[in-house]
Each structure stands twice: as structure tokens, then as C-alpha cells.
PDB file with one MODEL, atoms N, CA, C and O in Angstrom:
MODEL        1
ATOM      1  N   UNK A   1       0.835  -1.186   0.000  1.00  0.00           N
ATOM      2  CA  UNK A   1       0.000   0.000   0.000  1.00  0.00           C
ATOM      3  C   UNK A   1       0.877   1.245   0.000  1.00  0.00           C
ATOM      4  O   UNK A   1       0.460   2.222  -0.622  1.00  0.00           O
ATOM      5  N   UNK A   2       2.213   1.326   0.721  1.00  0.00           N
ATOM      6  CA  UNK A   2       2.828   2.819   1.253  1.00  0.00           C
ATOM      7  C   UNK A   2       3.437   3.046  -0.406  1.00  0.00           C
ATOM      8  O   UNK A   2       3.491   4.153  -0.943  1.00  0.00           O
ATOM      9  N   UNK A   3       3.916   1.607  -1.135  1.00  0.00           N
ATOM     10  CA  UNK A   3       4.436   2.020  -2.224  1.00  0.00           C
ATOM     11  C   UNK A   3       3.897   2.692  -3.327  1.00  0.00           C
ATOM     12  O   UNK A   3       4.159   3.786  -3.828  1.00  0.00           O
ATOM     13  N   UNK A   4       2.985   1.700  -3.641  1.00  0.00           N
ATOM     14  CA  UNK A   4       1.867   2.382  -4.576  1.00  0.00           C
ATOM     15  C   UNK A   4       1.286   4.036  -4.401  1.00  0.00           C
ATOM     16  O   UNK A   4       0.902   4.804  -5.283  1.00  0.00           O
ATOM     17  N   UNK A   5       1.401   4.275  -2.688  1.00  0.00           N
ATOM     18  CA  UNK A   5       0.821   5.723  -2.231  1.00  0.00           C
ATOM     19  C   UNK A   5       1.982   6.568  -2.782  1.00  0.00           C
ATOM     20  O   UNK A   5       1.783   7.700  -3.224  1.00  0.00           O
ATOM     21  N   UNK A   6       2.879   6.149  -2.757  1.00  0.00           N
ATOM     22  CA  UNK A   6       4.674   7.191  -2.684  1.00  0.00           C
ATOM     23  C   UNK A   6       4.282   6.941  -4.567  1.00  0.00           C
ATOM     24  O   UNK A   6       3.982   7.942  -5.218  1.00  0.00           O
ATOM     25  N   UNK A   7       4.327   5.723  -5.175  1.00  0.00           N
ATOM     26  CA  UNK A   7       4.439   6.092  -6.955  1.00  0.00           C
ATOM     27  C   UNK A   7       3.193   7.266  -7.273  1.00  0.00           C
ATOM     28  O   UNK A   7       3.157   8.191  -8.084  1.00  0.00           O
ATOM     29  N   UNK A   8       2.298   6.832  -6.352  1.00  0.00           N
ATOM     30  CA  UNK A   8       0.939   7.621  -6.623  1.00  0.00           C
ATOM     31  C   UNK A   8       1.116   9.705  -6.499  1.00  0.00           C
ATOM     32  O   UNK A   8       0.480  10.621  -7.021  1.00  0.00           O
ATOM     33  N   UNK A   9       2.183   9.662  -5.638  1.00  0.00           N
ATOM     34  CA  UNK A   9       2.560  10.608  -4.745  1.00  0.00           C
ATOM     35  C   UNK A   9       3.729  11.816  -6.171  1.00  0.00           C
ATOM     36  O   UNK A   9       3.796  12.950  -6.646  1.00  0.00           O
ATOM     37  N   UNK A  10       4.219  10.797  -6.206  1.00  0.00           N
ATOM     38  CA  UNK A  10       5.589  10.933  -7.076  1.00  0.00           C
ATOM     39  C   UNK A  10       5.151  11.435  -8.635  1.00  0.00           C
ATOM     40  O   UNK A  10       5.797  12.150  -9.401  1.00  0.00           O
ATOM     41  N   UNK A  11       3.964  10.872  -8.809  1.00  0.00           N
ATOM     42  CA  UNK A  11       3.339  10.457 -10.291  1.00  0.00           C
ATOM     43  C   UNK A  11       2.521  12.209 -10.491  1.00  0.00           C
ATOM     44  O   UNK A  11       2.684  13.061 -11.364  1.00  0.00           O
ATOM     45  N   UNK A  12       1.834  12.196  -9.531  1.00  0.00           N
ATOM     46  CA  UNK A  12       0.914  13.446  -9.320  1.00  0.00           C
ATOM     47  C   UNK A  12       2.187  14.990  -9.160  1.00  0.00           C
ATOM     48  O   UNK A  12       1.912  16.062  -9.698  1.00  0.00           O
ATOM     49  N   UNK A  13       3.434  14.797  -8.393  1.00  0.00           N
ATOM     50  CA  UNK A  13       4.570  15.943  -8.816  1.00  0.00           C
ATOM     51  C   UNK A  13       4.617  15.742  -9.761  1.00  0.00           C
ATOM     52  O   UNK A  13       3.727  16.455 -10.223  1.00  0.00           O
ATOM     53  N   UNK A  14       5.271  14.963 -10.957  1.00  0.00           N
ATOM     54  CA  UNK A  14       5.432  15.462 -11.910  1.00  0.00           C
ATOM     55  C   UNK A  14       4.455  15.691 -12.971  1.00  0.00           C
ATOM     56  O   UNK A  14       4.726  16.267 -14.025  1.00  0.00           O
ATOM     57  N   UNK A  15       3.263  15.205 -12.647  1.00  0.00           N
ATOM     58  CA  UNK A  15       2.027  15.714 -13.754  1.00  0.00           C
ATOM     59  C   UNK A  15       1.793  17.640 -13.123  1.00  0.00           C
ATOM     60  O   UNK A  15       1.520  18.418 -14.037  1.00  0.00           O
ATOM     61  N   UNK A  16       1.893  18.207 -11.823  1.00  0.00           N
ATOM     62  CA  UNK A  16       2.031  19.267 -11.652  1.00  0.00           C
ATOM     63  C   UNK A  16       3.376  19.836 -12.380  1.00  0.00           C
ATOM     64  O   UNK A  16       3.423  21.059 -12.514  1.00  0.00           O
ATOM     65  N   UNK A  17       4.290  19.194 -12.782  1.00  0.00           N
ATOM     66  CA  UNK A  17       5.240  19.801 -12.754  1.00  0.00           C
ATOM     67  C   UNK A  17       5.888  20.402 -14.065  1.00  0.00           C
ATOM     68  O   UNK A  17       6.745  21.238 -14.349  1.00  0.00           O
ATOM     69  N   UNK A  18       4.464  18.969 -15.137  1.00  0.00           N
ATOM     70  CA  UNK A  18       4.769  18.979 -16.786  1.00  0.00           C
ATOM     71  C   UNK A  18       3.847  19.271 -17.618  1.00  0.00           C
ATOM     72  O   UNK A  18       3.930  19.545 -18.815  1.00  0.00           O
ATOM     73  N   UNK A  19       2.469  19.163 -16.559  1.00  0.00           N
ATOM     74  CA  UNK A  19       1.357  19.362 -17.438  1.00  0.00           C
ATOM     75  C   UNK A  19       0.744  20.979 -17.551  1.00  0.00           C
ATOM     76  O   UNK A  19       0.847  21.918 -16.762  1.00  0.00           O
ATOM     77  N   UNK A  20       0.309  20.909 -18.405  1.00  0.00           N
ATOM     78  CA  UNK A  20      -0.505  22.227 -18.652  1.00  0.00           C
ATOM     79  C   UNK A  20      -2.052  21.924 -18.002  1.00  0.00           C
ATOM     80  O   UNK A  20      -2.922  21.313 -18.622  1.00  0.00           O
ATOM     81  N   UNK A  21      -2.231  22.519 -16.515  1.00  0.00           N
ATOM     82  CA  UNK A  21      -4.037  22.413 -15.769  1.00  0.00           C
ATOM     83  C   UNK A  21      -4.330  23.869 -15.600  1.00  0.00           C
ATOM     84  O   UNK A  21      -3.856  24.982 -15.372  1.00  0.00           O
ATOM     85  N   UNK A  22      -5.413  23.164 -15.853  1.00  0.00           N
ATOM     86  CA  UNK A  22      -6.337  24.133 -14.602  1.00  0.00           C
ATOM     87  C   UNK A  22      -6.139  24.493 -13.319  1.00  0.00           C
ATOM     88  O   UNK A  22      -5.880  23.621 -12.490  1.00  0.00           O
ATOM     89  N   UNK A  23      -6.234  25.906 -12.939  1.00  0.00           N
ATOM     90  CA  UNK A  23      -6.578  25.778 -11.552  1.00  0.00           C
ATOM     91  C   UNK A  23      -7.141  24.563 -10.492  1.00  0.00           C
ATOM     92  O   UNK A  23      -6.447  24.028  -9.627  1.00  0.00           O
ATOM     93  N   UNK A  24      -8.340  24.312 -10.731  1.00  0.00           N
ATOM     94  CA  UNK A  24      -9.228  23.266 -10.341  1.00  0.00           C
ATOM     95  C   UNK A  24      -8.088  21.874 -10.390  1.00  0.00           C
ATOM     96  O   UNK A  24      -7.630  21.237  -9.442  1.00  0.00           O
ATOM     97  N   UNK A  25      -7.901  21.739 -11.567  1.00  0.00           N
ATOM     98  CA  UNK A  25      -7.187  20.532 -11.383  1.00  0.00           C
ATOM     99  C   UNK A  25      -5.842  20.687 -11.112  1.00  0.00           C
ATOM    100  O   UNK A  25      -5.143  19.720 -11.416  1.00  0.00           O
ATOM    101  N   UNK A  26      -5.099  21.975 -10.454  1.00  0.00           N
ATOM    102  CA  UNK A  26      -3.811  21.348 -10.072  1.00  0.00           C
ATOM    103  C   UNK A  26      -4.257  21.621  -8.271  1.00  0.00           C
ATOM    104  O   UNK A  26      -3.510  21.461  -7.305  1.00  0.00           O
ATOM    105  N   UNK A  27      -5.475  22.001  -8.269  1.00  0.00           N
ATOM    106  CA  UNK A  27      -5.551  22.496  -6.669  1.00  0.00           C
ATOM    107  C   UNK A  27      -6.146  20.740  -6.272  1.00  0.00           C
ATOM    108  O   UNK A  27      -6.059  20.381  -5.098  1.00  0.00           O
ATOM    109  N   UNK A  28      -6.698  19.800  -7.282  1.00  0.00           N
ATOM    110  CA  UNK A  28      -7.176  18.902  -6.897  1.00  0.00           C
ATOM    111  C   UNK A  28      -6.235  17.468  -6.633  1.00  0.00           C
ATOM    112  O   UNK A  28      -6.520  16.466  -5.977  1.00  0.00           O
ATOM    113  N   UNK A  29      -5.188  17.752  -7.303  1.00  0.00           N
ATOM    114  CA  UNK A  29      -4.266  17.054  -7.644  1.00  0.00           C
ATOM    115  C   UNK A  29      -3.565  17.419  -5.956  1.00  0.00           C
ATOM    116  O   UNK A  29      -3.535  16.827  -4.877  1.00  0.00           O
ATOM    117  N   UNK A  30      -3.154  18.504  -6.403  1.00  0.00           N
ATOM    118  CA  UNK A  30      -2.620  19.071  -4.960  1.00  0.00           C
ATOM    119  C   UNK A  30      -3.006  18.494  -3.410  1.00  0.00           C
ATOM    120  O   UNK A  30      -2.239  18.239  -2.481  1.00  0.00           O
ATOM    121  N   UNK A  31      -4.511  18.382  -3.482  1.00  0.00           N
ATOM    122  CA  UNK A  31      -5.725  18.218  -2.421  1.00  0.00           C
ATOM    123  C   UNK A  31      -5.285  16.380  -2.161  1.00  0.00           C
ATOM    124  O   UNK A  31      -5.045  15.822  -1.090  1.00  0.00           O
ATOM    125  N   UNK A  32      -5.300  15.802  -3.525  1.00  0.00           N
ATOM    126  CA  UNK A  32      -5.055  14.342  -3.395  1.00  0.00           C
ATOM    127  C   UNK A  32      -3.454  13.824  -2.715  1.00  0.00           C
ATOM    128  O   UNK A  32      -3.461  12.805  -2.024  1.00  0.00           O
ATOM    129  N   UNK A  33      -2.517  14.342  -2.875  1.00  0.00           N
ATOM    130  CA  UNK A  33      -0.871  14.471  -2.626  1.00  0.00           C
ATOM    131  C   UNK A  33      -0.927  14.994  -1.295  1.00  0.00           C
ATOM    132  O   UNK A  33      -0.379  14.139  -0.598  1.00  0.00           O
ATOM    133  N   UNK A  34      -1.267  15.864  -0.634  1.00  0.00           N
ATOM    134  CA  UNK A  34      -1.363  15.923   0.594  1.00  0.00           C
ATOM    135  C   UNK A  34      -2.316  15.316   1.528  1.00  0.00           C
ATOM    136  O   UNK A  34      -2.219  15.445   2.748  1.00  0.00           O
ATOM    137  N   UNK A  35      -3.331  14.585   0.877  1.00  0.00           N
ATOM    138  CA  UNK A  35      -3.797  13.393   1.306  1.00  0.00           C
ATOM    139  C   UNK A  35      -2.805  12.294   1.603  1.00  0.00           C
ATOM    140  O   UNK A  35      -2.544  11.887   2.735  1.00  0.00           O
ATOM    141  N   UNK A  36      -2.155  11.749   0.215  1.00  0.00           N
ATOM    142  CA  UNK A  36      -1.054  10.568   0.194  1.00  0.00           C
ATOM    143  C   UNK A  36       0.180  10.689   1.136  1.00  0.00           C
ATOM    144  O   UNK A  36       0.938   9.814   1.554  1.00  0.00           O
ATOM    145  N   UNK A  37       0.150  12.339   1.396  1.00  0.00           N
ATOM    146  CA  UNK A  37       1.500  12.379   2.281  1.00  0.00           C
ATOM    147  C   UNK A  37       1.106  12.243   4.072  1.00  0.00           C
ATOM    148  O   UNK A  37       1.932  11.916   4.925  1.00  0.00           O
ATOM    149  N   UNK A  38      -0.083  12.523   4.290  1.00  0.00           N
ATOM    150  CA  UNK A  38      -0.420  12.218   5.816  1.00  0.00           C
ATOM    151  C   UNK A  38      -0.853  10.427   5.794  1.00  0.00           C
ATOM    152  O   UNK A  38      -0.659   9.633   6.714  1.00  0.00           O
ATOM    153  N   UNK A  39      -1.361  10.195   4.700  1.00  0.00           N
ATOM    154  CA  UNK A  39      -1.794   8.477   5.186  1.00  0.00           C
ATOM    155  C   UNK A  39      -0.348   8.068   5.022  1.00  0.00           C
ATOM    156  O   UNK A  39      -0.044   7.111   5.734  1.00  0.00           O
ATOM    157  N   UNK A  40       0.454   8.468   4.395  1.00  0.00           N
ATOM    158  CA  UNK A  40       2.164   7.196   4.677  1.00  0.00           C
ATOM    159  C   UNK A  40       2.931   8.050   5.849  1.00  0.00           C
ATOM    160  O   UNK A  40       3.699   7.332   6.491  1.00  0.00           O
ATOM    161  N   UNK A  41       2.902   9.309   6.240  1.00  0.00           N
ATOM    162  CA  UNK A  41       3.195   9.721   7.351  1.00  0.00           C
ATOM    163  C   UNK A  41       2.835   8.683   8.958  1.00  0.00           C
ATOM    164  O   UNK A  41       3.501   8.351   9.939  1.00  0.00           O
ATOM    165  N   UNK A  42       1.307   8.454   8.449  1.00  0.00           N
ATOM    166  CA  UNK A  42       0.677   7.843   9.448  1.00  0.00           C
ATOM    167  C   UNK A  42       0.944   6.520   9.807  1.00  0.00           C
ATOM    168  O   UNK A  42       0.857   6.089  10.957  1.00  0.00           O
ATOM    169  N   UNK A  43       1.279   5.858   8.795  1.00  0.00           N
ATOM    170  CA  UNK A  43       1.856   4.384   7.717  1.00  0.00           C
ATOM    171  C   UNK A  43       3.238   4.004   8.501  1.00  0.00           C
ATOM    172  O   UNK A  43       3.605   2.894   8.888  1.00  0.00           O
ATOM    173  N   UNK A  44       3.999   5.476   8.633  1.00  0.00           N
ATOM    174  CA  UNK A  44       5.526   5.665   8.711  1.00  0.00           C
ATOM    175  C   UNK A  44       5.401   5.497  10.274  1.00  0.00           C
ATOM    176  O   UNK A  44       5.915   4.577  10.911  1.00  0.00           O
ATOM    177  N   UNK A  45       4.758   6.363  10.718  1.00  0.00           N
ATOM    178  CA  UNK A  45       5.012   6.416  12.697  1.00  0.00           C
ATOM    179  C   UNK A  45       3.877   5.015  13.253  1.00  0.00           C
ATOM    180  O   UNK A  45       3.968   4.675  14.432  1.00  0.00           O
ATOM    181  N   UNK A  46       2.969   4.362  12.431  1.00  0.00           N
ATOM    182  CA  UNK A  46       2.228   3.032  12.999  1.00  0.00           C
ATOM    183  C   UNK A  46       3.245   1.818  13.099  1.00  0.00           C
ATOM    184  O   UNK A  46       3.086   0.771  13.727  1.00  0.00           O
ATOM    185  N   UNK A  47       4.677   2.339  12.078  1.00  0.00           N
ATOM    186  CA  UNK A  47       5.923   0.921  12.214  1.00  0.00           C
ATOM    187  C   UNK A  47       6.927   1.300  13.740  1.00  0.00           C
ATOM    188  O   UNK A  47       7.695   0.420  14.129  1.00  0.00           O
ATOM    189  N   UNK A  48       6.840   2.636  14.520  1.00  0.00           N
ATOM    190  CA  UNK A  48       8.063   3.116  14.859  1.00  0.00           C
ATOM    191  C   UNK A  48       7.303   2.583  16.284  1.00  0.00           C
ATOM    192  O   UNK A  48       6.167   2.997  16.518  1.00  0.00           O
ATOM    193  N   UNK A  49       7.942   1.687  17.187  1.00  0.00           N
ATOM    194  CA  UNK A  49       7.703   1.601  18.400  1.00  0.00           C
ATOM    195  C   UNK A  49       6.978   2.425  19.237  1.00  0.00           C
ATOM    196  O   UNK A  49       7.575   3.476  19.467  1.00  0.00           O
ATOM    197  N   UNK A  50       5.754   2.307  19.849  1.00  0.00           N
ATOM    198  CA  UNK A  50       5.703   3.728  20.737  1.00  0.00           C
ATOM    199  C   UNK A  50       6.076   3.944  21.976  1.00  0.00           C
ATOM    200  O   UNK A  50       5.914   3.152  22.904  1.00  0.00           O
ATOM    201  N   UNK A  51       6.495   4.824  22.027  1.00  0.00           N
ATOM    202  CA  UNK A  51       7.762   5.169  23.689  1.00  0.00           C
ATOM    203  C   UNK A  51       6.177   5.455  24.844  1.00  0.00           C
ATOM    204  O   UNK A  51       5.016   5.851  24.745  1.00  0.00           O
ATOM    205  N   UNK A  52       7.203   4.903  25.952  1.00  0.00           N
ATOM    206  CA  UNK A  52       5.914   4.962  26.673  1.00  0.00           C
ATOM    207  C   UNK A  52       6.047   6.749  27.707  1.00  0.00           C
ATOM    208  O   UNK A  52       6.920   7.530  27.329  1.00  0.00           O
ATOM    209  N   UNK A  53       4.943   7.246  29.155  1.00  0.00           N
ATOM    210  CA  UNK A  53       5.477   8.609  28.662  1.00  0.00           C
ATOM    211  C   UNK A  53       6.409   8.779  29.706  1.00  0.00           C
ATOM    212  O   UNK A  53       6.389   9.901  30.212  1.00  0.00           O
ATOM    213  N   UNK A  54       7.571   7.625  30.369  1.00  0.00           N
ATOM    214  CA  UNK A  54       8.477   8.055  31.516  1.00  0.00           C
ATOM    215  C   UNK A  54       9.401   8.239  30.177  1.00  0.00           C
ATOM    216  O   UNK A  54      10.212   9.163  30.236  1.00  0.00           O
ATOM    217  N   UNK A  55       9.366   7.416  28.906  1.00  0.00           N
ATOM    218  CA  UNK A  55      10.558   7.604  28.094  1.00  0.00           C
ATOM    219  C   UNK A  55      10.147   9.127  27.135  1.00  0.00           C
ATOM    220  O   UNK A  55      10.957   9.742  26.440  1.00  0.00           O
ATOM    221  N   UNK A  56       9.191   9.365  27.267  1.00  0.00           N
ATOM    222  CA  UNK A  56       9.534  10.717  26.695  1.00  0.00           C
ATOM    223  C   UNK A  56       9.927  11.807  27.660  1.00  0.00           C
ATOM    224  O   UNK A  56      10.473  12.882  27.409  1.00  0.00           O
ATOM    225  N   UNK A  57       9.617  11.414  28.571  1.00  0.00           N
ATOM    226  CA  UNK A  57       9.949  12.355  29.827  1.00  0.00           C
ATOM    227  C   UNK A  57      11.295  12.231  29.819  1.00  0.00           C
ATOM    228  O   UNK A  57      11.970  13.202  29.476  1.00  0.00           O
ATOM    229  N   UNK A  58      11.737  11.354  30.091  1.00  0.00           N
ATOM    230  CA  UNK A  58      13.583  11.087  30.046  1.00  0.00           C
ATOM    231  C   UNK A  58      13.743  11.654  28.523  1.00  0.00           C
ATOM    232  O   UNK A  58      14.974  11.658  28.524  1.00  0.00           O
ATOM    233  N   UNK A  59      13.537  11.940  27.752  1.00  0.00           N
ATOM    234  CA  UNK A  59      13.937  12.452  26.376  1.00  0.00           C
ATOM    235  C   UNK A  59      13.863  13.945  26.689  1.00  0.00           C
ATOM    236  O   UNK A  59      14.780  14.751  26.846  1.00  0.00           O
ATOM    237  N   UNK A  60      12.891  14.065  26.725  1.00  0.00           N
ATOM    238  CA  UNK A  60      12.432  15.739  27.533  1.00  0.00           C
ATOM    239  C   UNK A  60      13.441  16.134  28.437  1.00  0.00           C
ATOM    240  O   UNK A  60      13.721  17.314  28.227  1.00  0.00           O
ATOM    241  N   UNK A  61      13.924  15.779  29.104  1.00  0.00           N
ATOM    242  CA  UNK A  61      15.124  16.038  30.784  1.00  0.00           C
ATOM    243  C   UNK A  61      16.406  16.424  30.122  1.00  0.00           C
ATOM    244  O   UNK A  61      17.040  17.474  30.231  1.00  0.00           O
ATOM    245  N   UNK A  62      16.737  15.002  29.180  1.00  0.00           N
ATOM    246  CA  UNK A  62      18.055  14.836  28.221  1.00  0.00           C
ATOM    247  C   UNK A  62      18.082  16.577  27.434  1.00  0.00           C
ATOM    248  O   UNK A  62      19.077  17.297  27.514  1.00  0.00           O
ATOM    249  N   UNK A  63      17.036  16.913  26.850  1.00  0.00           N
ATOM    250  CA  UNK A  63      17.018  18.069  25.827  1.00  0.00           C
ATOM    251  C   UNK A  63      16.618  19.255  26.696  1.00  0.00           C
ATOM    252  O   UNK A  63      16.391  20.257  26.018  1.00  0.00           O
ATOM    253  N   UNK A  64      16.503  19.381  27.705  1.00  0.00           N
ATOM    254  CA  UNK A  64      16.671  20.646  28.357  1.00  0.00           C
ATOM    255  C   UNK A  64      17.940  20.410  29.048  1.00  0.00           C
ATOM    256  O   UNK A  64      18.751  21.308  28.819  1.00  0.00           O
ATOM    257  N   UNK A  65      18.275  19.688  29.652  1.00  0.00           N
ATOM    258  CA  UNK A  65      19.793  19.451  30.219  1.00  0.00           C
ATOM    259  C   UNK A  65      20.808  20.237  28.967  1.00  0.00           C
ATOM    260  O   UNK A  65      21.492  21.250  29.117  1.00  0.00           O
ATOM    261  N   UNK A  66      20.625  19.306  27.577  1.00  0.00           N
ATOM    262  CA  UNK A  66      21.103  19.920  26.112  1.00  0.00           C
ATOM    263  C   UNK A  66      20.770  22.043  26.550  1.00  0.00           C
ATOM    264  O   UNK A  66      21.393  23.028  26.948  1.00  0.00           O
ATOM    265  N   UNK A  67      19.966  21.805  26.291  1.00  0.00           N
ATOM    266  CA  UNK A  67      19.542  23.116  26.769  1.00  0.00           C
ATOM    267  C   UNK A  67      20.232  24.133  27.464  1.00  0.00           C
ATOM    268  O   UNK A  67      20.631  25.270  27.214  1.00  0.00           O
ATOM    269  N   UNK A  68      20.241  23.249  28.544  1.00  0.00           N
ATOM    270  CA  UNK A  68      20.990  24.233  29.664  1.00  0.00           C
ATOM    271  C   UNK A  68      22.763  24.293  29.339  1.00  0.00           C
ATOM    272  O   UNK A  68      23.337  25.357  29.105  1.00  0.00           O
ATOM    273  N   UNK A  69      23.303  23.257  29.370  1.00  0.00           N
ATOM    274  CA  UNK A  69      24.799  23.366  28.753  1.00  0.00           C
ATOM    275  C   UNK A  69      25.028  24.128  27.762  1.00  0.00           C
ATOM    276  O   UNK A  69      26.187  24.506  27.935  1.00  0.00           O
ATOM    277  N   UNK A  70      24.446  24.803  26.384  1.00  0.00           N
ATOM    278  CA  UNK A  70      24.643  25.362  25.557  1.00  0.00           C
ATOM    279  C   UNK A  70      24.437  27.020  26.029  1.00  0.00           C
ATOM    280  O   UNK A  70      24.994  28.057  25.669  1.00  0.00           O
ATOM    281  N   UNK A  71      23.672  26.806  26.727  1.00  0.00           N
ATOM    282  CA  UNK A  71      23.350  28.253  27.031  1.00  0.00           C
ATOM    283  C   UNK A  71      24.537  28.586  28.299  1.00  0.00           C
ATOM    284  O   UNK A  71      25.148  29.655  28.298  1.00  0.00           O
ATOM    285  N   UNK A  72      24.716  27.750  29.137  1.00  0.00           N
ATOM    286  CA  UNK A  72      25.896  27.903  29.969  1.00  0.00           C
ATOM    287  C   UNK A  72      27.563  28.369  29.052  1.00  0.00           C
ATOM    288  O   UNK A  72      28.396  29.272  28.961  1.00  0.00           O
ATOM    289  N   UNK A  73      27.343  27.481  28.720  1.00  0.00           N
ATOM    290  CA  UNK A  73      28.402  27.623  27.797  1.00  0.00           C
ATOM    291  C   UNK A  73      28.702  28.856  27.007  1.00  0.00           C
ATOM    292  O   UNK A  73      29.822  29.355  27.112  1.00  0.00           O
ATOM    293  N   UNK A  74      27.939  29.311  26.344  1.00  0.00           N
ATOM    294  CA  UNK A  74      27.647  30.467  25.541  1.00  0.00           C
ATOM    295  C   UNK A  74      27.701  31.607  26.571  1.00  0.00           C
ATOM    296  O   UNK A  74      28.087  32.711  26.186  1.00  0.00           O
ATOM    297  N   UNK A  75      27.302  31.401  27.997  1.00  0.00           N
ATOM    298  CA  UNK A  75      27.795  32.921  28.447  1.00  0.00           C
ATOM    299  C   UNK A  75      28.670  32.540  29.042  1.00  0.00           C
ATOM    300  O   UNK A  75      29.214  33.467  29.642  1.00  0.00           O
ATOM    301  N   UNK A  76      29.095  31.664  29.193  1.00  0.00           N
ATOM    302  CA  UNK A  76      30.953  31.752  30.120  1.00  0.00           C
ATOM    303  C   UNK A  76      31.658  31.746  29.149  1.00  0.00           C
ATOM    304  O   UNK A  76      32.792  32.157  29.396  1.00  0.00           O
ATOM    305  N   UNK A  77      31.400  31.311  27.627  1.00  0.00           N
ATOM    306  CA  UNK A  77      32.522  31.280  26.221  1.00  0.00           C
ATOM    307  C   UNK A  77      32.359  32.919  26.583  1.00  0.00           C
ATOM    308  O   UNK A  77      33.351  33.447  27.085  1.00  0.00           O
ATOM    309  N   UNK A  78      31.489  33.528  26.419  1.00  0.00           N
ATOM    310  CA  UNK A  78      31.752  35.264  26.185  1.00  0.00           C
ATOM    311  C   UNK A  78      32.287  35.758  27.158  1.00  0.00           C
ATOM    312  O   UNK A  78      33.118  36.636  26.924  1.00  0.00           O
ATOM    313  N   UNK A  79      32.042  35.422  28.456  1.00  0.00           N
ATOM    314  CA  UNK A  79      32.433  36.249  29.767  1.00  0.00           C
ATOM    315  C   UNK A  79      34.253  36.063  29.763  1.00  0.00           C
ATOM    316  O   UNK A  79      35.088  36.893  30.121  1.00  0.00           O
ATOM    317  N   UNK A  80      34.461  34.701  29.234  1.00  0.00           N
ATOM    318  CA  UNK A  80      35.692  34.421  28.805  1.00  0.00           C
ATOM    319  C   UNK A  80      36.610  35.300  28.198  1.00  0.00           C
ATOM    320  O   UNK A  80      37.550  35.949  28.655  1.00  0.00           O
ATOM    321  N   UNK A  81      35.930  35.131  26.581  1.00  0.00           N
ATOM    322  CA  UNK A  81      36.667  36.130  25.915  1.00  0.00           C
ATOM    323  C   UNK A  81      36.316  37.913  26.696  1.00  0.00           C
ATOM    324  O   UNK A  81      37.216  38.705  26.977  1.00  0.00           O
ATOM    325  N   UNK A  82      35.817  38.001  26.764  1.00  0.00           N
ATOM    326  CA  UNK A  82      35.931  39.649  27.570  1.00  0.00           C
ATOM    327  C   UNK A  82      36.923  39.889  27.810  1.00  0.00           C
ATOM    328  O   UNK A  82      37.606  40.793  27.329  1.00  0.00           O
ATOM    329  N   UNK A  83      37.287  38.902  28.837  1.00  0.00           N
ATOM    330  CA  UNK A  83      38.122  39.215  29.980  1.00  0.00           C
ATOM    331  C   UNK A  83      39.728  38.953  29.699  1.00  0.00           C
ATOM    332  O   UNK A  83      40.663  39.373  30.380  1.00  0.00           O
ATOM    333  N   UNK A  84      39.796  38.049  28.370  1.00  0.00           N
ATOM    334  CA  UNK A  84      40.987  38.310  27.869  1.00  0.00           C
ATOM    335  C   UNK A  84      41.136  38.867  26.472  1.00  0.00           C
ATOM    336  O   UNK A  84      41.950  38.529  25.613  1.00  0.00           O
ATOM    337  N   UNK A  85      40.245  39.736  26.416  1.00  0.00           N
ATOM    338  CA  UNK A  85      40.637  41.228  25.682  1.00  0.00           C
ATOM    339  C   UNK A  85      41.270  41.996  26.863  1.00  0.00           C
ATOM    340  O   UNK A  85      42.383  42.513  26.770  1.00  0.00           O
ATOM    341  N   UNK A  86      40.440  42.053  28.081  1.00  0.00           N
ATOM    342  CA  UNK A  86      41.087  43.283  28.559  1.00  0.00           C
ATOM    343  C   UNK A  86      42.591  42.908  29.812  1.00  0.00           C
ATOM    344  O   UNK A  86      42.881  43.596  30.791  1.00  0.00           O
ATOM    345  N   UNK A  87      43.250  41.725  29.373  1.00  0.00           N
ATOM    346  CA  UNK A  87      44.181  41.527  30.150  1.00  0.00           C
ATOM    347  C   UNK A  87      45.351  41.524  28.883  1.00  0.00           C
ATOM    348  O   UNK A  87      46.541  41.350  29.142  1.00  0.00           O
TER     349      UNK A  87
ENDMDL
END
């Protein structure tokens, strides 16, 4: 099914891309392709394990921790250099 949706997907860019339409029919074409791209989106995340929510929470902790080091960093890298300009 995801393949046929992606040739289906693929098939409809380049008929936008070569054909001479209508309004109507490239807005419909259009209407159908962003259809095909949320059902294999949907297709795509129904194969991916689902995390349960202490593991997104631990993902969440990890990326503000990320968070916080960069921003630490970034004002002691500057407070740094300051201070040996003026020595």
C-alpha cells in the first residue's frame, strides 16, 4: 500500500510539474498528494515503536539538560573572551 501511495505521490509531482491544468485541477491534484502524504506519514510512525510517557519524559530532561549546557556555555565562552581582551 505505502508504495503504490509514494508512486501515486511521485506520479501526481510530476504531472504538476509537466502538465498544462487548470486551476481546479492542479488544486485537486494538490488536495489528493497531501492526502497521500499524511496516510504514509501515518503508515511511517504506525511501524516506529511507541515510547511509553516516563521515556519521553527522560527524552524531555536529556534536551533541556542539552539546553541548559549550551546556554551555559555560551555565556561563560563570552564572559571568557571579555576578559581576555582586557588583560
Amino acid at each position: 500500500i505505502a508504495a503504490a501511495a509514494r508512486r501515486r505521490r511521485a506520479a501526481i509531482v510530476e504531472e504538476v510539474g509537466t502538465a498544462d491544468l487548470s486551476r481546479d485541477e492542479a488544486d485537486r491534484l494538490f488536495e489528493e498528494a497531501v492526502g497521500l502524504s499524511r496516510a504514509l506519514d501515518t503508515l511511517d510512525r504506525a511501524r516506529e515503536p511507541r515510547s511509553s510517557v516516563a521515556e519521553e519524559a527522560r527524552k524531555a530532561r536529556l534536551e533541556d539538560g542539552r539546553r541548559w549546557l549550551g546556554l551555559v556555555s555560551r555565556v561563560y565562552g563570552k564572559e571568557k573572551k571579555g576578559r581576555d581582551r582586557f588583560q
